[in-house]
mmCIF file of the C-alpha atoms, coordinates in Angstrom:
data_MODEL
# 
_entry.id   MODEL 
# 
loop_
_atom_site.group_PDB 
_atom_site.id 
_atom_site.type_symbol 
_atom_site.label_atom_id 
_atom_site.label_alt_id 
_atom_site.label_comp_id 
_atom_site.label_asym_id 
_atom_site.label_entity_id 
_atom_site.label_seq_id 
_atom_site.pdbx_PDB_ins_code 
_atom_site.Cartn_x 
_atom_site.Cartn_y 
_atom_site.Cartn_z 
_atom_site.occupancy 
_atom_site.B_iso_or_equiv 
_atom_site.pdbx_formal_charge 
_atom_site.auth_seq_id 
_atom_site.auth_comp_id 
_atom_site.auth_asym_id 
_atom_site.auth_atom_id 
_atom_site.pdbx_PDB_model_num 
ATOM 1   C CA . UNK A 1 1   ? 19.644 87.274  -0.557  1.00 0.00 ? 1   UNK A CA 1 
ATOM 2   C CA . UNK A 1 2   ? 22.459 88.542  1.810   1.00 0.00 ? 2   UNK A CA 1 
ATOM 3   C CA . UNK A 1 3   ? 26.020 89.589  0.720   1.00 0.00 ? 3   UNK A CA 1 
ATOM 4   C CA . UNK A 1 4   ? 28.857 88.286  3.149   1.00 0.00 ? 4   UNK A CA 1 
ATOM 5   C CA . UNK A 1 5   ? 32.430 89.807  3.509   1.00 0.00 ? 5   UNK A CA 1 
ATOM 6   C CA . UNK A 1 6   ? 34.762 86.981  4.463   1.00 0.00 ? 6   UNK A CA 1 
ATOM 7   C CA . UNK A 1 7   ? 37.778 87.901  6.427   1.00 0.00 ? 7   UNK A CA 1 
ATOM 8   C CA . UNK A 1 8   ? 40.516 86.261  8.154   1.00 0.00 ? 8   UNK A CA 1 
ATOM 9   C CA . UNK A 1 9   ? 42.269 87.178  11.512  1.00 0.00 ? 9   UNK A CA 1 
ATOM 10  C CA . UNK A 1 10  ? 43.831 89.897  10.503  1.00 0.00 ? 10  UNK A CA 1 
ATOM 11  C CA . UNK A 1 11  ? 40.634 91.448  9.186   1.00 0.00 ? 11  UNK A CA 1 
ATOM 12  C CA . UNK A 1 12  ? 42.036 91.366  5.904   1.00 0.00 ? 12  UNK A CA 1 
ATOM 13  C CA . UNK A 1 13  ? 38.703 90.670  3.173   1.00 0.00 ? 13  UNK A CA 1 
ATOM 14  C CA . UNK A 1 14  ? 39.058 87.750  1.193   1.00 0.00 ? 14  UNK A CA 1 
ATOM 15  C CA . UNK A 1 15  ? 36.183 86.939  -0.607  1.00 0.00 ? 15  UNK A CA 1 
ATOM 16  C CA . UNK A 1 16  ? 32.302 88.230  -0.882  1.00 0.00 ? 16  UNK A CA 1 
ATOM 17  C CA . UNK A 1 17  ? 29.554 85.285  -0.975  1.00 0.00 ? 17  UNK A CA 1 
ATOM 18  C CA . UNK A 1 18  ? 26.241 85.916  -2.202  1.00 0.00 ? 18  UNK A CA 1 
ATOM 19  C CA . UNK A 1 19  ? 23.862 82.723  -1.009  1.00 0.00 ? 19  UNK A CA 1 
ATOM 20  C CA . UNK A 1 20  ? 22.844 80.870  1.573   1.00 0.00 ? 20  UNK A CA 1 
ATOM 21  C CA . UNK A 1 21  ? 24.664 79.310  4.456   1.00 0.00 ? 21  UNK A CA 1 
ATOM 22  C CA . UNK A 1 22  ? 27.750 81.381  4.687   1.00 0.00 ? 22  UNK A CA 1 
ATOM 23  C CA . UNK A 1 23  ? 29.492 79.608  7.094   1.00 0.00 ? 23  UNK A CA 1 
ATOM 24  C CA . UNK A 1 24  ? 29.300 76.439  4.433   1.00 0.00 ? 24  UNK A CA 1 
ATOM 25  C CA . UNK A 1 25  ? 32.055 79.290  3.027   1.00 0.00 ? 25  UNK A CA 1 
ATOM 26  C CA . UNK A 1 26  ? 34.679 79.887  5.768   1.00 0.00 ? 26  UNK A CA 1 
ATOM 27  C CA . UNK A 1 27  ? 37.395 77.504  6.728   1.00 0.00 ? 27  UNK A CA 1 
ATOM 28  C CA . UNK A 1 28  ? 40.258 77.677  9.237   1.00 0.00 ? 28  UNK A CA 1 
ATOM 29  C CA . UNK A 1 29  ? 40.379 81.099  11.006  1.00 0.00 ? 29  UNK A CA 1 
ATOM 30  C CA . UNK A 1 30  ? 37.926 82.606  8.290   1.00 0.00 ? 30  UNK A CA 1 
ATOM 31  C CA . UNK A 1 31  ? 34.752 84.473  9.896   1.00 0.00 ? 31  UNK A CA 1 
ATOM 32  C CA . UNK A 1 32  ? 32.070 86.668  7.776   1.00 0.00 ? 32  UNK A CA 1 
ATOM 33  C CA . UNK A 1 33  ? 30.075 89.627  8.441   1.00 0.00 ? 33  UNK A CA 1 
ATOM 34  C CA . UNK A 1 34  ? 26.958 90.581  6.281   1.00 0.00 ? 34  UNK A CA 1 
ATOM 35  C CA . UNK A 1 35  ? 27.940 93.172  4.198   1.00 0.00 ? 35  UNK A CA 1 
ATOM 36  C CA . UNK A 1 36  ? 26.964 96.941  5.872   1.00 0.00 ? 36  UNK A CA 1 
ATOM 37  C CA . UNK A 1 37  ? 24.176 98.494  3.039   1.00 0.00 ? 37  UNK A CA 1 
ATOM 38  C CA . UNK A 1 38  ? 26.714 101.168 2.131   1.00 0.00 ? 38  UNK A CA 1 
ATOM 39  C CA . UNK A 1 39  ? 29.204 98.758  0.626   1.00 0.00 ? 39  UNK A CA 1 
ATOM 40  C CA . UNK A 1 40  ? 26.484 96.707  -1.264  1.00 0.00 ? 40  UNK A CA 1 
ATOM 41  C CA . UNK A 1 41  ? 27.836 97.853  -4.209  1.00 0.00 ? 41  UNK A CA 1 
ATOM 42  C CA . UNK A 1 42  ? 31.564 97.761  -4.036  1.00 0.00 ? 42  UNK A CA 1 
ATOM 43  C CA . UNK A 1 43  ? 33.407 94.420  -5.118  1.00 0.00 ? 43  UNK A CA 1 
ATOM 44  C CA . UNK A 1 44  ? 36.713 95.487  -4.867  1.00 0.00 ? 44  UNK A CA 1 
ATOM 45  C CA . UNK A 1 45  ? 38.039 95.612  -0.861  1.00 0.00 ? 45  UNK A CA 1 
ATOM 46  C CA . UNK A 1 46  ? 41.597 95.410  -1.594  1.00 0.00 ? 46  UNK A CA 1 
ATOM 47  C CA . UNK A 1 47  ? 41.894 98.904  0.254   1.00 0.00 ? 47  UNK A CA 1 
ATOM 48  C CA . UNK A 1 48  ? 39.589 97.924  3.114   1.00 0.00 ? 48  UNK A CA 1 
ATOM 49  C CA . UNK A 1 49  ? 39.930 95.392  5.539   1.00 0.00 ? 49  UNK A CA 1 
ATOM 50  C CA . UNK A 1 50  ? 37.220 94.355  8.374   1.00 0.00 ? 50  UNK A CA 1 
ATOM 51  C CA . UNK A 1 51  ? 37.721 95.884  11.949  1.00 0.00 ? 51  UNK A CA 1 
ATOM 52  C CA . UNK A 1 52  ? 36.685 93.299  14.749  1.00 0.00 ? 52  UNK A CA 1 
ATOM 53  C CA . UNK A 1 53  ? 36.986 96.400  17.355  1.00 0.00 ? 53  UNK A CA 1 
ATOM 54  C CA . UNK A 1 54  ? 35.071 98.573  15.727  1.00 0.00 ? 54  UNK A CA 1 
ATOM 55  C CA . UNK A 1 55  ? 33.189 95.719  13.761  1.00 0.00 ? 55  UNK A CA 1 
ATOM 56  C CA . UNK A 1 56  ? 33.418 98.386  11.043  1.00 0.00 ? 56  UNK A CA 1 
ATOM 57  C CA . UNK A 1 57  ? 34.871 97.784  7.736   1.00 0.00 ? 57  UNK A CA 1 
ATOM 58  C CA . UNK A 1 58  ? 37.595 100.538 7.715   1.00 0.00 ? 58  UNK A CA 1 
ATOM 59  C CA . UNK A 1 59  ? 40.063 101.749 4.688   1.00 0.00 ? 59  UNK A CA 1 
ATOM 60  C CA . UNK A 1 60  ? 43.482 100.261 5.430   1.00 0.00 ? 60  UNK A CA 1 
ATOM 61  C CA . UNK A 1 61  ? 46.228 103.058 5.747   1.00 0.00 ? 61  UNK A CA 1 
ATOM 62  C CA . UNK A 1 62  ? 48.955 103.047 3.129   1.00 0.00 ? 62  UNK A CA 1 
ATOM 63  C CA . UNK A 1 63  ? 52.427 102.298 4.056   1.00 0.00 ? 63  UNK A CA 1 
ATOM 64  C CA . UNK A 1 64  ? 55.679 102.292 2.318   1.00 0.00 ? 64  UNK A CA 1 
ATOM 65  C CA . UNK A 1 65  ? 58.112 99.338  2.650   1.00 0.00 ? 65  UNK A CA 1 
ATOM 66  C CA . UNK A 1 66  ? 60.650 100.800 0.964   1.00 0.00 ? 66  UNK A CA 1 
ATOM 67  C CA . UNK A 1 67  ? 61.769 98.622  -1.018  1.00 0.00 ? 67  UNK A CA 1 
ATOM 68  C CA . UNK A 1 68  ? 63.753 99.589  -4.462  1.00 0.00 ? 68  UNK A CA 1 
ATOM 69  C CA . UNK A 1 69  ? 61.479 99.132  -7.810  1.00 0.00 ? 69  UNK A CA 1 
ATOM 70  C CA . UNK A 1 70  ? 64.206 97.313  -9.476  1.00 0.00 ? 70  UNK A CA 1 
ATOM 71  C CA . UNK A 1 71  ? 67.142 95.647  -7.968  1.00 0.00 ? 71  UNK A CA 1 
ATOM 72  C CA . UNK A 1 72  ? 69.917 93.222  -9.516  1.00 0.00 ? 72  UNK A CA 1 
ATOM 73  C CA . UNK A 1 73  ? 70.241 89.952  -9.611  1.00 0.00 ? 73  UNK A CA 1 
ATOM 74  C CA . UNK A 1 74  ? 71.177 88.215  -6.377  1.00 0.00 ? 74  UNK A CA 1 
ATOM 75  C CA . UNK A 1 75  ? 70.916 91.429  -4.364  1.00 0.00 ? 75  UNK A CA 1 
ATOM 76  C CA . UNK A 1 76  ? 69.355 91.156  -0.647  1.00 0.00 ? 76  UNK A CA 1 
ATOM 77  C CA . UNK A 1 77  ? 66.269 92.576  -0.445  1.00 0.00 ? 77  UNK A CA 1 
ATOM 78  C CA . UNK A 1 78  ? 64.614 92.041  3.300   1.00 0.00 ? 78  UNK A CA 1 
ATOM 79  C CA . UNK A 1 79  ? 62.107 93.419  5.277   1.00 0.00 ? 79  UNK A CA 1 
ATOM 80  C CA . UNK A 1 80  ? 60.236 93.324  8.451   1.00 0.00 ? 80  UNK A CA 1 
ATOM 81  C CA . UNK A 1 81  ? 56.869 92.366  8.323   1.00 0.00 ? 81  UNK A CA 1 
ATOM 82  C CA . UNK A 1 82  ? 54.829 95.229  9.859   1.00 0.00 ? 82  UNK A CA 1 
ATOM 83  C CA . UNK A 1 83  ? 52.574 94.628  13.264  1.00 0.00 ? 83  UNK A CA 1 
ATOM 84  C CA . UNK A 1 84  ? 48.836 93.717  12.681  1.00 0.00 ? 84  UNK A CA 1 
ATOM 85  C CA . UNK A 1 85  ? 49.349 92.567  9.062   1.00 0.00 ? 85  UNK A CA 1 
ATOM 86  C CA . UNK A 1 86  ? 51.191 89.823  7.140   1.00 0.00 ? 86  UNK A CA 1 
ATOM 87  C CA . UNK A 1 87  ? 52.944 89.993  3.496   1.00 0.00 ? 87  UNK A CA 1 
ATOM 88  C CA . UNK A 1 88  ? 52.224 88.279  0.933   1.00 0.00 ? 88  UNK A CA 1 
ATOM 89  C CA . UNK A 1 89  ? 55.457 87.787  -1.692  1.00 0.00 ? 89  UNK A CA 1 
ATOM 90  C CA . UNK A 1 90  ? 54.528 85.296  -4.847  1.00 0.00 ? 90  UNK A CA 1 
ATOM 91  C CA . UNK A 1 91  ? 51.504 83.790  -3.017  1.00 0.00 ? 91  UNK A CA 1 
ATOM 92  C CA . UNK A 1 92  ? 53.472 83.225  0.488   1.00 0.00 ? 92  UNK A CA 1 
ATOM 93  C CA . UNK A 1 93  ? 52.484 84.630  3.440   1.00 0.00 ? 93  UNK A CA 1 
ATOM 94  C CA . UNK A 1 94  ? 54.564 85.454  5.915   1.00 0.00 ? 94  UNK A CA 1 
ATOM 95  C CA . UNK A 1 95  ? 52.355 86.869  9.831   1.00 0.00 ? 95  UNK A CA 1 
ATOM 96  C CA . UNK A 1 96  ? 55.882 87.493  11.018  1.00 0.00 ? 96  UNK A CA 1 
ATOM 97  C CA . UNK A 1 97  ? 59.726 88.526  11.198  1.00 0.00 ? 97  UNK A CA 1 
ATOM 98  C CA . UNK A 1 98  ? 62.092 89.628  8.331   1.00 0.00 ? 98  UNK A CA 1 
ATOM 99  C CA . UNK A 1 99  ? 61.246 88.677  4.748   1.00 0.00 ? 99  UNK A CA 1 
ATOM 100 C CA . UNK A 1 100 ? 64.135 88.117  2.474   1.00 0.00 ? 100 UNK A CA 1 
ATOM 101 C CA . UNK A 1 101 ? 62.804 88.018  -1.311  1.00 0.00 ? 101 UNK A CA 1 
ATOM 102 C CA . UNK A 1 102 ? 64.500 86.163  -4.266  1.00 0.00 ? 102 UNK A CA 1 
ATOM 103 C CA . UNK A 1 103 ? 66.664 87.412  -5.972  1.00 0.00 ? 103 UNK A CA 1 
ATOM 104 C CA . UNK A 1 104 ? 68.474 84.781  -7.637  1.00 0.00 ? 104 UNK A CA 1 
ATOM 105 C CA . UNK A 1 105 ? 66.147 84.857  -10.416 1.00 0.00 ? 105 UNK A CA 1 
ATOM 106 C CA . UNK A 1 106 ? 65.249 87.220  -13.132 1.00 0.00 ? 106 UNK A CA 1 
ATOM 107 C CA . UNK A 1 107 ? 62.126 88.140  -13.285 1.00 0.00 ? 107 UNK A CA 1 
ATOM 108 C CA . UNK A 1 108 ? 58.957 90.178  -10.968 1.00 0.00 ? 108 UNK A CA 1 
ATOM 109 C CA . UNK A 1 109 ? 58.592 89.451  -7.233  1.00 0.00 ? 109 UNK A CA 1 
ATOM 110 C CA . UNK A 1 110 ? 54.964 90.389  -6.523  1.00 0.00 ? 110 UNK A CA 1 
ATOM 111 C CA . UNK A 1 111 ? 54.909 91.836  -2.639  1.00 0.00 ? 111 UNK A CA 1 
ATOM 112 C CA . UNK A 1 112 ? 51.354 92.599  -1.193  1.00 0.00 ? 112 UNK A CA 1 
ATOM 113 C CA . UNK A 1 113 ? 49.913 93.186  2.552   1.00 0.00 ? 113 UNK A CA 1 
ATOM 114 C CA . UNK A 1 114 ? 47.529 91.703  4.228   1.00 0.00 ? 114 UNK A CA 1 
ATOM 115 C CA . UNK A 1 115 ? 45.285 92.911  7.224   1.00 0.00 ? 115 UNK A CA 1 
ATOM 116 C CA . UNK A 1 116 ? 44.901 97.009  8.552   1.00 0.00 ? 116 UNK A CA 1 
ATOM 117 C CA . UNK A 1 117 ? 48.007 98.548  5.664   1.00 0.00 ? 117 UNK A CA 1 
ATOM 118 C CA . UNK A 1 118 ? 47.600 99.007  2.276   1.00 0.00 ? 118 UNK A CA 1 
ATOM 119 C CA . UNK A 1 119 ? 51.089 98.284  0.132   1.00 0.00 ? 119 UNK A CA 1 
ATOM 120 C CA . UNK A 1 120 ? 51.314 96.636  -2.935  1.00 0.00 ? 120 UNK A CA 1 
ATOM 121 C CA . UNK A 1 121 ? 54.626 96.464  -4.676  1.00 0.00 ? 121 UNK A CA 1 
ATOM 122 C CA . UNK A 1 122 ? 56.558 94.306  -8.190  1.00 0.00 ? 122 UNK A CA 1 
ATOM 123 C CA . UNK A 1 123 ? 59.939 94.102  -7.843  1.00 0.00 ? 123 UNK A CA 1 
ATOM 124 C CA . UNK A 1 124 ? 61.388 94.056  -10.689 1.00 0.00 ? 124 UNK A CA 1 
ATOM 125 C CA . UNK A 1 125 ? 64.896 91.729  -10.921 1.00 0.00 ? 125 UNK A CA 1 
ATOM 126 C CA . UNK A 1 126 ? 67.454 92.155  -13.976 1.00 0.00 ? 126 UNK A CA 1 
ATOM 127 C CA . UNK A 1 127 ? 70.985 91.367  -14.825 1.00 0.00 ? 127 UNK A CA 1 
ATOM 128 C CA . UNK A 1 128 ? 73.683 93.899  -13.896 1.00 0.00 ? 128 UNK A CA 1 
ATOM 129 C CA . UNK A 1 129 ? 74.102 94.072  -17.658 1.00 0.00 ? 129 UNK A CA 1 
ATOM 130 C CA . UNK A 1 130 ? 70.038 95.319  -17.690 1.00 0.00 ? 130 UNK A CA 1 
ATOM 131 C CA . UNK A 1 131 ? 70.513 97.430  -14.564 1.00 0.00 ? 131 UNK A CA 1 
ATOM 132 C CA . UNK A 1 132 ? 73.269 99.273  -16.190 1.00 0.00 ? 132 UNK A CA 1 
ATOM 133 C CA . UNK A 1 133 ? 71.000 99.625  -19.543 1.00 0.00 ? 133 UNK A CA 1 
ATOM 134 C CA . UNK A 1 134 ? 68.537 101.460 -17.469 1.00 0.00 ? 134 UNK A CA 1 
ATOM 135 C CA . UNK A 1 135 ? 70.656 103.270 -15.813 1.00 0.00 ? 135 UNK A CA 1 
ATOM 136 C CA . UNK A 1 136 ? 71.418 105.521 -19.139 1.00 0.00 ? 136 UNK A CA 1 
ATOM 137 C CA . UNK A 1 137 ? 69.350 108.874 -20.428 1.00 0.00 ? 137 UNK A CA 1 
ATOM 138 C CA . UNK A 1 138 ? 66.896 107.429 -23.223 1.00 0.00 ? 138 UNK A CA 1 
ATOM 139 C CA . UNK A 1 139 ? 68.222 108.345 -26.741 1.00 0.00 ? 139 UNK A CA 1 
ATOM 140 C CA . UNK A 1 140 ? 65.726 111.455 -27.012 1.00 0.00 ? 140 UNK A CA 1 
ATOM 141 C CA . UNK A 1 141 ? 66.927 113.004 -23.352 1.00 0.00 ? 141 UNK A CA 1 
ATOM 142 C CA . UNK A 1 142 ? 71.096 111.925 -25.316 1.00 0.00 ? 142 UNK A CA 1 
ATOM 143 C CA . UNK A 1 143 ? 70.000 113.614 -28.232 1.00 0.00 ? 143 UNK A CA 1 
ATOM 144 C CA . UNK A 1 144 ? 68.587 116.911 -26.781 1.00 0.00 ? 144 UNK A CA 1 
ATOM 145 C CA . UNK A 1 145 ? 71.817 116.730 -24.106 1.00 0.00 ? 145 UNK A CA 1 
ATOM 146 C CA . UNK A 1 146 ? 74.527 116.870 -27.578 1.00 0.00 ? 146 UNK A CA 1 
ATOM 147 C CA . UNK A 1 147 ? 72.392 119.056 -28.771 1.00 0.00 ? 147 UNK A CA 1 
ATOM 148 C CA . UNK A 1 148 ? 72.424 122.022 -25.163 1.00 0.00 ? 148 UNK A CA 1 
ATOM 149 C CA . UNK A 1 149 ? 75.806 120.577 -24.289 1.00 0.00 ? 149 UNK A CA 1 
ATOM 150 C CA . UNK A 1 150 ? 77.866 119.467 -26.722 1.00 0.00 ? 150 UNK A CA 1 
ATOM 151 C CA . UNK A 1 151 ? 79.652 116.352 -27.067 1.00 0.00 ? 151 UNK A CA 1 
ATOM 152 C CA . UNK A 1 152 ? 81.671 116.725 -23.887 1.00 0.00 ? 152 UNK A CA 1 
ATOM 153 C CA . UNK A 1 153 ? 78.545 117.148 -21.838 1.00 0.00 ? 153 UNK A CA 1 
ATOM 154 C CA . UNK A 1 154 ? 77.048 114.028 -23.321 1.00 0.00 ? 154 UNK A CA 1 
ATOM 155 C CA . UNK A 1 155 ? 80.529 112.225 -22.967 1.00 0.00 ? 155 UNK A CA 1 
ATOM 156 C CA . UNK A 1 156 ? 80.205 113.534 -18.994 1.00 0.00 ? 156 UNK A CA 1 
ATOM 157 C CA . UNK A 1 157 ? 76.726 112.150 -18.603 1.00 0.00 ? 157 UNK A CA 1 
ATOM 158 C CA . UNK A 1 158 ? 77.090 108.979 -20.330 1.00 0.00 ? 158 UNK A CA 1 
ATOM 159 C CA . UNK A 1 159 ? 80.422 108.161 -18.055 1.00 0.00 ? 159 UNK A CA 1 
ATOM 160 C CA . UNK A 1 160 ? 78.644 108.951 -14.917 1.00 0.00 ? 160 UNK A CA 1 
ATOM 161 C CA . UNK A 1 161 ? 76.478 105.483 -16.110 1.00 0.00 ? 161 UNK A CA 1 
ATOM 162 C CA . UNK A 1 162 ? 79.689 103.683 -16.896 1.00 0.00 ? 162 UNK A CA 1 
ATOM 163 C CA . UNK A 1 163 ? 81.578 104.334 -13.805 1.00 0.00 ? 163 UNK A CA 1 
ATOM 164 C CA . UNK A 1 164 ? 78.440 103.298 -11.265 1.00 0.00 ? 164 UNK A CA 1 
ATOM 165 C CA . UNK A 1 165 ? 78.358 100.128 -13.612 1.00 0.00 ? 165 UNK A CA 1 
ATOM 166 C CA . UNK A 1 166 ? 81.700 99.453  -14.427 1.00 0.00 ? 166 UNK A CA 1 
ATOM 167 C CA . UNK A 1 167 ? 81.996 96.338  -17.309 1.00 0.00 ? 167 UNK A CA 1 
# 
């Protein structure tokens, strides 16, 4: 029994099938391909997607979005979707544009690509009263600072915190 890779438009692999009657599988703009003998065994294609050029399966290149780890509450956080691909943010997608994510809730924004790049991202949103937490040296990196530079060091670290995130 063939394997099938189904893709969508922008090559990006959805699913494998194992049966008969594959295109019983694909809806929409969905195609399939049977799956080239060297990937038989692979059933993870997160970092490939399927090349209708080439009609190659090809690894996807990495790219950075830059977008911040962690960011406060009610921040704006956008971002241009790149060419060739579409983004994925909390099950979403977006083929086009700027993408604005949001913020105005606490919690993880998952942000993925689809098609020829490879980025996967959680951004993580918190209170300014959790940023600021963060922000501070972790009580073993205080501990050793009193210890190398007394408590006017430590006072000098710990206010470099405070004034970023003033109360």
């Amino acid at each position: 029994m063939n394997q099938y890779l189904i893709y969508d438009t922008y090559g990006e692999i959805l699913r494998l099938y194992s049966g008969i009657e594959p295109a019983t599988q694909v809806s929409g703009s969905e195609a399939y391909i049977i799956t080239p003998e060297v990937y038989a065994g692979l059933t993870d294609f997160s970092a490939y997607y399927y090349n209708s050029s080439t009609k190659a399966i090809t690894e996807k290149t990495s790219t950075d979005l830059s977008l911040a780890s962690i960011v406060s509450l009610n921040d704006t956080v956008s971002f241009t979707v790149p060419t060739d691909c579409y983004v994925i943010v909390d099950n979403v997608i977006t083929t086009s544009g700027t993408v604005t994510l949001n913020t105005s809730v606490v919690g993880g924004i998952y942000v993925r690509l689809g098609g020829k790049l490879l980025y996967k991202k959680t951004v993580k949103v918190v209170t300014y009263s959790e940023r600021r937490s963060l922000e501070y040296p972790s009580i073993k990196d205080q501990l050793d600072l009193l210890y190398h530079s007394g408590i006017d060091g430590w006072k000098a670290q710990i206010k470099l915190t405070k004034d970023k995130y003033p109360k």
